[in-house]
PyMOL Python script that loads the backbone (N, CA, C, O; Angstrom):
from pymol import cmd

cmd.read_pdbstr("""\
ATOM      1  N   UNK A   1      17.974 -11.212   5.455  1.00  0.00           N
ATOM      2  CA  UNK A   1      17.692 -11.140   6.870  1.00  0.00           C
ATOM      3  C   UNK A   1      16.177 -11.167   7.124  1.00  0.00           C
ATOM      4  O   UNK A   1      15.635 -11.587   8.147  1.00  0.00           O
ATOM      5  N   UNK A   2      15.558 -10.638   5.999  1.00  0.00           N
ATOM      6  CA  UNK A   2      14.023 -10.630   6.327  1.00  0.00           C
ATOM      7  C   UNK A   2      13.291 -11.809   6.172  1.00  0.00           C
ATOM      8  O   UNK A   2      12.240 -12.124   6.730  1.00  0.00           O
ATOM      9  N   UNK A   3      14.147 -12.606   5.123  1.00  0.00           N
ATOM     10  CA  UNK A   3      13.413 -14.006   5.513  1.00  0.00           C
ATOM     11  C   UNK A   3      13.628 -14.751   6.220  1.00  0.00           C
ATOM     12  O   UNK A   3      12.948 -15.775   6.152  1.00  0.00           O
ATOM     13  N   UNK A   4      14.387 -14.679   6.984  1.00  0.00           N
ATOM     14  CA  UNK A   4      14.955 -15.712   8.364  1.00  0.00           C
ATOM     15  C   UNK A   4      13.429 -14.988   9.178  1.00  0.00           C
ATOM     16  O   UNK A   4      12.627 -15.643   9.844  1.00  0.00           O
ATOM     17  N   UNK A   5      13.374 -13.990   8.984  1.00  0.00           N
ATOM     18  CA  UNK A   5      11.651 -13.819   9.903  1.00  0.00           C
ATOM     19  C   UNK A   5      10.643 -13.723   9.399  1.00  0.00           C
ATOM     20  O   UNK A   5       9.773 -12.898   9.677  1.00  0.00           O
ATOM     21  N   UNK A   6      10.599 -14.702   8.432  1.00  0.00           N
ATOM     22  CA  UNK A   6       9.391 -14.785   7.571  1.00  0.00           C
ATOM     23  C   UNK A   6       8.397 -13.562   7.015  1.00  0.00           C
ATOM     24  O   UNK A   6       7.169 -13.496   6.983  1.00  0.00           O
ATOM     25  N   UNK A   7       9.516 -12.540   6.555  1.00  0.00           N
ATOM     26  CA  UNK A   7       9.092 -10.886   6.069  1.00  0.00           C
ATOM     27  C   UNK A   7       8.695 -11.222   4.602  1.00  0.00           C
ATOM     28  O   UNK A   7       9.012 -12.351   4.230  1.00  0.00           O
ATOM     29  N   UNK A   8       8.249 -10.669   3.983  1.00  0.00           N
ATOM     30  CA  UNK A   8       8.202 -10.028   3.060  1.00  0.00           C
ATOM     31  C   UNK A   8       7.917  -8.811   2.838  1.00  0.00           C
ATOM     32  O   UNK A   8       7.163  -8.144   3.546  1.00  0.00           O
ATOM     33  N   UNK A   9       8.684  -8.287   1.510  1.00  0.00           N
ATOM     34  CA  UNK A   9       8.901  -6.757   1.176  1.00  0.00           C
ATOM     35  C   UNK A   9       7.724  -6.494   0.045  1.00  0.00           C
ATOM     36  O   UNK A   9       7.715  -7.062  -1.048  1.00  0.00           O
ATOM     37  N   UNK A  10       7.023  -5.818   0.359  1.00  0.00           N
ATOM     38  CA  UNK A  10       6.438  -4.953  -0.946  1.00  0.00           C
ATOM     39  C   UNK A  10       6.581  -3.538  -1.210  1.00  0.00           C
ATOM     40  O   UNK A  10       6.034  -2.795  -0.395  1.00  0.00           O
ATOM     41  N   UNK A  11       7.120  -3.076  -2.049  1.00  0.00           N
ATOM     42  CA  UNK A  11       7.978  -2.200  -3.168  1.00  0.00           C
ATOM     43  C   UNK A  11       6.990  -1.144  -3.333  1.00  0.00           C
ATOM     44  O   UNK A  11       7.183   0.065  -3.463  1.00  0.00           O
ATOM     45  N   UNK A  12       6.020  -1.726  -3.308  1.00  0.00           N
ATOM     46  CA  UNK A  12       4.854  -0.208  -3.732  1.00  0.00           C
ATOM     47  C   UNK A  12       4.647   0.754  -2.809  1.00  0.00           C
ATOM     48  O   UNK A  12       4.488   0.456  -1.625  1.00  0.00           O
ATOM     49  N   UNK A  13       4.623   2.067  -3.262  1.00  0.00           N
ATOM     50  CA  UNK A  13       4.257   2.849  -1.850  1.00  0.00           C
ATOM     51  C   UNK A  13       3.846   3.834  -2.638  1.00  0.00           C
ATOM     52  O   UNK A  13       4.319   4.037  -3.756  1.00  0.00           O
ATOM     53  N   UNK A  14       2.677   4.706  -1.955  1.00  0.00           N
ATOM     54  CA  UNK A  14       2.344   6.148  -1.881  1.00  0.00           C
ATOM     55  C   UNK A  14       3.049   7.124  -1.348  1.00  0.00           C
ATOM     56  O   UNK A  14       3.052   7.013  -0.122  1.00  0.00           O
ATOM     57  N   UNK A  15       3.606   7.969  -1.700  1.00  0.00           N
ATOM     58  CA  UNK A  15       3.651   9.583  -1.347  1.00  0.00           C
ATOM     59  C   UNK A  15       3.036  10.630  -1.418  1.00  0.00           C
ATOM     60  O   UNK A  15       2.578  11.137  -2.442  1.00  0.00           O
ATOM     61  N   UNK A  16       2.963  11.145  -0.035  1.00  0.00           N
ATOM     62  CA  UNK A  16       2.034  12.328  -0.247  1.00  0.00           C
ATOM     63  C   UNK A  16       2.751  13.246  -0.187  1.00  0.00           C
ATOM     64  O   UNK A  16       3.267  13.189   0.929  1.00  0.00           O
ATOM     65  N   UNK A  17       3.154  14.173  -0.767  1.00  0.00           N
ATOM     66  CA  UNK A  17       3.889  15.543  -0.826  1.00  0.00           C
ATOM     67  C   UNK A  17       2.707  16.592  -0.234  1.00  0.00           C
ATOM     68  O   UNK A  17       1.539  16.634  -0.620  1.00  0.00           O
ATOM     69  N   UNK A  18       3.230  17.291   0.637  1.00  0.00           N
ATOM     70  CA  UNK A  18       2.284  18.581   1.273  1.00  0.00           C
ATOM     71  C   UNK A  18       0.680  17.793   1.363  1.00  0.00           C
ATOM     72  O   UNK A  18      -0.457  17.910   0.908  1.00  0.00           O
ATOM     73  N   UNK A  19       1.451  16.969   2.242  1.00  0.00           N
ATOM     74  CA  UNK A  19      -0.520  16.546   3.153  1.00  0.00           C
ATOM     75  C   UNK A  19      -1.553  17.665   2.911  1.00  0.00           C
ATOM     76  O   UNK A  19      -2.237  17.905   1.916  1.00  0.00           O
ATOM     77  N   UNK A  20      -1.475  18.235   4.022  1.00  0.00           N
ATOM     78  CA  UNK A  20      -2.887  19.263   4.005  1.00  0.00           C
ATOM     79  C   UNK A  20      -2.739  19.723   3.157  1.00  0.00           C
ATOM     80  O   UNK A  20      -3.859  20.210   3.316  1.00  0.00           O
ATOM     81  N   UNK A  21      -2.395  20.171   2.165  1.00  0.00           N
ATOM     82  CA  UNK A  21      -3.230  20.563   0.507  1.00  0.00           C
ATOM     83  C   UNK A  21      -4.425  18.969  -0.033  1.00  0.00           C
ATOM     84  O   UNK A  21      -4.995  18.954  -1.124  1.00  0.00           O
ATOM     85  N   UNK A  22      -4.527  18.065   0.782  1.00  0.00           N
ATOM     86  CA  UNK A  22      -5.480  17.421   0.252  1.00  0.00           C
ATOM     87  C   UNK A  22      -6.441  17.368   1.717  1.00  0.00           C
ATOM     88  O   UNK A  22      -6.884  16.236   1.914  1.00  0.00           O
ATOM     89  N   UNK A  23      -6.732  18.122   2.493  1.00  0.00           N
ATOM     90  CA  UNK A  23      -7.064  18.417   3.299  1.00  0.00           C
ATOM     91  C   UNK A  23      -8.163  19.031   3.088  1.00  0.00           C
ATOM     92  O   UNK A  23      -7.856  20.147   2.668  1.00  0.00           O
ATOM     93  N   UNK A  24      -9.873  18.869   3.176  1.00  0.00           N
ATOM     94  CA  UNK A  24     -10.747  19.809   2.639  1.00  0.00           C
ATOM     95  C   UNK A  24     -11.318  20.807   3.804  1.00  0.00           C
ATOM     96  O   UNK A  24     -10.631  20.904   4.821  1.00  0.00           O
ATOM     97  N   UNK A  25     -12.164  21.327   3.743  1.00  0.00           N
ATOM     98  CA  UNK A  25     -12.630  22.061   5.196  1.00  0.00           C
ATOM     99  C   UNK A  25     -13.397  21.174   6.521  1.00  0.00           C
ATOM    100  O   UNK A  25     -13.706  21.673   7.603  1.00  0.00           O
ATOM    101  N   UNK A  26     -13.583  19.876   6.146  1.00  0.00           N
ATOM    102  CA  UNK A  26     -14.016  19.173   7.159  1.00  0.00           C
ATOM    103  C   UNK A  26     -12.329  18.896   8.000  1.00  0.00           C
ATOM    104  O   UNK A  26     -12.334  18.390   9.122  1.00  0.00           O
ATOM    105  N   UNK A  27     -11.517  19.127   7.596  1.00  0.00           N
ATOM    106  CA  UNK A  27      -9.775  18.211   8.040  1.00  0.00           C
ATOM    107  C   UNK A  27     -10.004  16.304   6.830  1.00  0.00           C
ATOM    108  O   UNK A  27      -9.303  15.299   6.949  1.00  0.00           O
ATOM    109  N   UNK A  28     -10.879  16.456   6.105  1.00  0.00           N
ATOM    110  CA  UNK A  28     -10.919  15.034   5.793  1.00  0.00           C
ATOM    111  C   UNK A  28      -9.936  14.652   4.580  1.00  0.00           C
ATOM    112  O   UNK A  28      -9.764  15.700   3.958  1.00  0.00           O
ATOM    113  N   UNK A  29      -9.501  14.021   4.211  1.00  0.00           N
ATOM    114  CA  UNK A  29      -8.238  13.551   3.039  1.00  0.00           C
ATOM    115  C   UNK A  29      -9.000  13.621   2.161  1.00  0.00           C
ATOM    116  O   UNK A  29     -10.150  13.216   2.330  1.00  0.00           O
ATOM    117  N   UNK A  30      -8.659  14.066   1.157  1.00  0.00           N
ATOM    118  CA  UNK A  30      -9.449  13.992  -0.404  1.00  0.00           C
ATOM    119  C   UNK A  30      -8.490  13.902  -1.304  1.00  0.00           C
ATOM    120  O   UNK A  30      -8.007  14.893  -1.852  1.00  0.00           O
ATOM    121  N   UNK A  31      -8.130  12.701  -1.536  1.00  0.00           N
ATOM    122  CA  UNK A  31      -6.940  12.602  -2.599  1.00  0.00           C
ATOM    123  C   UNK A  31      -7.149  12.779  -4.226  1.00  0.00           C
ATOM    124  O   UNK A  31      -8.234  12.571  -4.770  1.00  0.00           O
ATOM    125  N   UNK A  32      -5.865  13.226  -4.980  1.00  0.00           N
ATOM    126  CA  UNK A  32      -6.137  13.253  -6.144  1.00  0.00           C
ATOM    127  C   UNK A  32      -6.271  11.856  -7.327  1.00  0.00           C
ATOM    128  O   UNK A  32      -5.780  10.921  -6.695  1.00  0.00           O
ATOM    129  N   UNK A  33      -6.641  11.397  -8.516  1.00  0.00           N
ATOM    130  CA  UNK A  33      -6.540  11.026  -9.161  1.00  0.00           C
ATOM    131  C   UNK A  33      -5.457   9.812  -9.067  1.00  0.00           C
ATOM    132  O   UNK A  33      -5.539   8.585  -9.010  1.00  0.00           O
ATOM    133  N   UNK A  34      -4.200  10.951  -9.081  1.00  0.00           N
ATOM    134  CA  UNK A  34      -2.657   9.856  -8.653  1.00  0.00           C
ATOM    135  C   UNK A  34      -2.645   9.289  -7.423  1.00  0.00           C
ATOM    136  O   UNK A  34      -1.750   8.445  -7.354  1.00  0.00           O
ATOM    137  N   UNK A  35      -3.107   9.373  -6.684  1.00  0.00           N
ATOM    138  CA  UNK A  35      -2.518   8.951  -5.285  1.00  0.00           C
ATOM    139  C   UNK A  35      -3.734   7.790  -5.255  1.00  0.00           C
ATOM    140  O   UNK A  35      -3.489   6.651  -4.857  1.00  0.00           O
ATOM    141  N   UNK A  36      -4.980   8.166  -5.686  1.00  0.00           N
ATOM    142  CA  UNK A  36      -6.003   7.111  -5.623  1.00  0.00           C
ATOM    143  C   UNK A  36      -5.272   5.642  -6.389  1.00  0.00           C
ATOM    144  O   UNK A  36      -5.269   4.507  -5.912  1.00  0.00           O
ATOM    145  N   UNK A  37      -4.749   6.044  -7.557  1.00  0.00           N
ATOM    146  CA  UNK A  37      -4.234   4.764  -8.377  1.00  0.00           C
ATOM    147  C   UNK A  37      -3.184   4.490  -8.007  1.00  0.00           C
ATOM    148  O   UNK A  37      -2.730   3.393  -8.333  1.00  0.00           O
ATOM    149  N   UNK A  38      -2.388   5.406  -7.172  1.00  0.00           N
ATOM    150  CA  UNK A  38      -1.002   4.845  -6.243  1.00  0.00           C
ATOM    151  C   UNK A  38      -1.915   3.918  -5.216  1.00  0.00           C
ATOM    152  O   UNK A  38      -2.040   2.698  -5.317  1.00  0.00           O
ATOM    153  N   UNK A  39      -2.283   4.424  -4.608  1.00  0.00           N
ATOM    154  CA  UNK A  39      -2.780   3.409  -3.268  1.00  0.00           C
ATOM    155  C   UNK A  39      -3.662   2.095  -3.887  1.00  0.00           C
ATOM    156  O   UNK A  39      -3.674   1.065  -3.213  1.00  0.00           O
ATOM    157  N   UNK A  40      -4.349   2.133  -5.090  1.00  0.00           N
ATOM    158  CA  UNK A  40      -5.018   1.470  -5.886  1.00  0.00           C
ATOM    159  C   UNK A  40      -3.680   0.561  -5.927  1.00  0.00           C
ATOM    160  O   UNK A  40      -3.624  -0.216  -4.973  1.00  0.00           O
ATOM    161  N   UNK A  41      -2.939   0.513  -6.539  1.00  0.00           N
ATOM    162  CA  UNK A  41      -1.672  -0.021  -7.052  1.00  0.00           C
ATOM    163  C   UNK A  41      -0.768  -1.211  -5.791  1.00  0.00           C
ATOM    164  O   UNK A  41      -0.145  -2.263  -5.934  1.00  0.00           O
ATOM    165  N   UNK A  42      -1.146  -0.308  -4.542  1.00  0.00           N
ATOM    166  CA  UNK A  42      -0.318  -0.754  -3.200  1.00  0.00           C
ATOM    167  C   UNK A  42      -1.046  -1.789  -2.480  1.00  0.00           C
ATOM    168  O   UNK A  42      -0.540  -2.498  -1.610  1.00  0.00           O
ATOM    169  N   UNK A  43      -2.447  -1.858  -2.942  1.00  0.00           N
ATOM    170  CA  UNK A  43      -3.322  -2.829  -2.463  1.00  0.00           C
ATOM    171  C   UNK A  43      -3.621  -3.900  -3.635  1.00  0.00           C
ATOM    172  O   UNK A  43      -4.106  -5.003  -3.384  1.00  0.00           O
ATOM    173  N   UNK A  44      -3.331  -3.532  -4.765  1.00  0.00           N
ATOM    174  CA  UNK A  44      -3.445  -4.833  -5.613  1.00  0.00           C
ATOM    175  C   UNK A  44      -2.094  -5.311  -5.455  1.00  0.00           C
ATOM    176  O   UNK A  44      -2.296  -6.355  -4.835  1.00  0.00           O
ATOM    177  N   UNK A  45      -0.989  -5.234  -5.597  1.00  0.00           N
ATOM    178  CA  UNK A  45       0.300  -5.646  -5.111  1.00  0.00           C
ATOM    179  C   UNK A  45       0.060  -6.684  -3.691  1.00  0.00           C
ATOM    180  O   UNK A  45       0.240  -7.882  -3.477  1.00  0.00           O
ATOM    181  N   UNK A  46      -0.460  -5.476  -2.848  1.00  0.00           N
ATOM    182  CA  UNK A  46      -0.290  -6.449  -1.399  1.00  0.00           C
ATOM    183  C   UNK A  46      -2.029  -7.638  -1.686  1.00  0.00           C
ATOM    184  O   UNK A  46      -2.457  -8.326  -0.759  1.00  0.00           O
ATOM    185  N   UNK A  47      -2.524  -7.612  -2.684  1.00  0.00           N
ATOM    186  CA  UNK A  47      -3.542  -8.816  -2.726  1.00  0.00           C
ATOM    187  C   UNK A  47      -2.659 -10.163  -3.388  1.00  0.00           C
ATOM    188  O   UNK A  47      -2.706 -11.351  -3.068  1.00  0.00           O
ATOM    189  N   UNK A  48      -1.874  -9.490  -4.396  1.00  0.00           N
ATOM    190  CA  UNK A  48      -1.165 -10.534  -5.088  1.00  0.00           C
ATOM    191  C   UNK A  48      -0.620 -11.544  -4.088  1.00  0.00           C
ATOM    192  O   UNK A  48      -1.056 -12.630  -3.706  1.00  0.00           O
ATOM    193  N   UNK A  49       0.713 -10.690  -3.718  1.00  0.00           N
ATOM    194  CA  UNK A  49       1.603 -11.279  -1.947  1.00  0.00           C
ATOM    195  C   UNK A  49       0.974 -12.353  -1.373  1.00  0.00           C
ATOM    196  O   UNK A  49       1.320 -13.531  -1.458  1.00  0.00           O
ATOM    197  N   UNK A  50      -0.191 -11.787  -0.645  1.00  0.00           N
ATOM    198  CA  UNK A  50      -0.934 -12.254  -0.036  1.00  0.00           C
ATOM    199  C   UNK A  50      -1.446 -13.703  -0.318  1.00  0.00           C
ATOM    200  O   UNK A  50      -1.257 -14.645   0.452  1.00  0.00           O
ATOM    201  N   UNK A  51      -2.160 -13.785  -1.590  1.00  0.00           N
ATOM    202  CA  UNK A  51      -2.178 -14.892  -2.051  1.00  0.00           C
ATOM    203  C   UNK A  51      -1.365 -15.736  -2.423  1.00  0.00           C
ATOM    204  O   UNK A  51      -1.981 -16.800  -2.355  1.00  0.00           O
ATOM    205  N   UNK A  52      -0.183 -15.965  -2.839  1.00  0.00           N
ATOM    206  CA  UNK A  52       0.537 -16.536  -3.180  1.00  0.00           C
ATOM    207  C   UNK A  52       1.583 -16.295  -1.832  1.00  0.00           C
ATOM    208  O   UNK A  52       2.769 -16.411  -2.140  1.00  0.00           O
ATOM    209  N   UNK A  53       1.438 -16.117  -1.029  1.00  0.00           N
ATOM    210  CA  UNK A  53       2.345 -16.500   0.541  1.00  0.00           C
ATOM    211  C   UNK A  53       1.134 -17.338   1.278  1.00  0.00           C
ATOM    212  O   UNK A  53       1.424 -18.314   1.970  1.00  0.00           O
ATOM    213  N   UNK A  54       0.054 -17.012   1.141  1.00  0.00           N
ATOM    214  CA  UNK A  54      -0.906 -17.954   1.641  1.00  0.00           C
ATOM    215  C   UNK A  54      -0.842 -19.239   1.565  1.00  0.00           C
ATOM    216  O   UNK A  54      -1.208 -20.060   2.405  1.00  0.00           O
ATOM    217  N   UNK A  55      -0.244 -19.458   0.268  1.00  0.00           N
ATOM    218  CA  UNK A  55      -0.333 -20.834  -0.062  1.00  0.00           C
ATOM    219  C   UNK A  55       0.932 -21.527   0.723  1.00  0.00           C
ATOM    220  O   UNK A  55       0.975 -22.694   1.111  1.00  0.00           O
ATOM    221  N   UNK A  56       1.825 -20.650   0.844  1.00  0.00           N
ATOM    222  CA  UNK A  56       3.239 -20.965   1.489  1.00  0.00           C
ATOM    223  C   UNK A  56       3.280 -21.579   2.880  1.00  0.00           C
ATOM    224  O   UNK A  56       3.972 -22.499   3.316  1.00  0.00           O
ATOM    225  N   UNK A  57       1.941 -20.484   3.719  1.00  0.00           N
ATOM    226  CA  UNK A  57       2.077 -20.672   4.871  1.00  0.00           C
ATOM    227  C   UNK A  57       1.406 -22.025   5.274  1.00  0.00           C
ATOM    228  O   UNK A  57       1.807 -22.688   6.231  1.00  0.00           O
ATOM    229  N   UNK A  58       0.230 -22.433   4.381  1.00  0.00           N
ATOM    230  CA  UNK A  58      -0.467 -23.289   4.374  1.00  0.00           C
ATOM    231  C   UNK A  58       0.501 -24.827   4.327  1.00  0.00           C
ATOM    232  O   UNK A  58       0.214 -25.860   4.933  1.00  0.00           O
ATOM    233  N   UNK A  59       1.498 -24.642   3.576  1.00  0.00           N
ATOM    234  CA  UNK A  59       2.206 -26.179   3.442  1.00  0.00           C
ATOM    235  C   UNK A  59       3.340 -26.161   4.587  1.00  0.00           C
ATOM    236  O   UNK A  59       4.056 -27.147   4.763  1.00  0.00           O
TER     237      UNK A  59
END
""", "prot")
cmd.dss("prot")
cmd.show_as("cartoon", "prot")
cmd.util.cbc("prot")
cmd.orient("prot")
């Protein structure tokens, strides 16, 4: 169904379990280690996609 609307799915995702524990005294996000290489992970994924649907949309 998602490609009849020209979707694509990407699979990667972050979880944050108990937000404000990465919460410092400014209110600002300060993530750990894991979540940096999770989100690290969710943006090289969505660079891959990206490029290679690029080419799709292009023809």
């Amino acid at each position: 169904m998602l490609g009849a609307l020209r979707v694509h799915v990407v699979l990667e995702a972050v979880s944050v379990p108990f937000f404000a524990q990465f919460l410092d005294e400014e209110d600002e996000f300060v993530p750990d280690a894991e979540l940096v290489a999770g989100g690290r992970a969710v943006l090289d994924e969505l660079a891959r996609v990206t490029t290679a649907l690029g080419t799709l949309r292009a023809a």
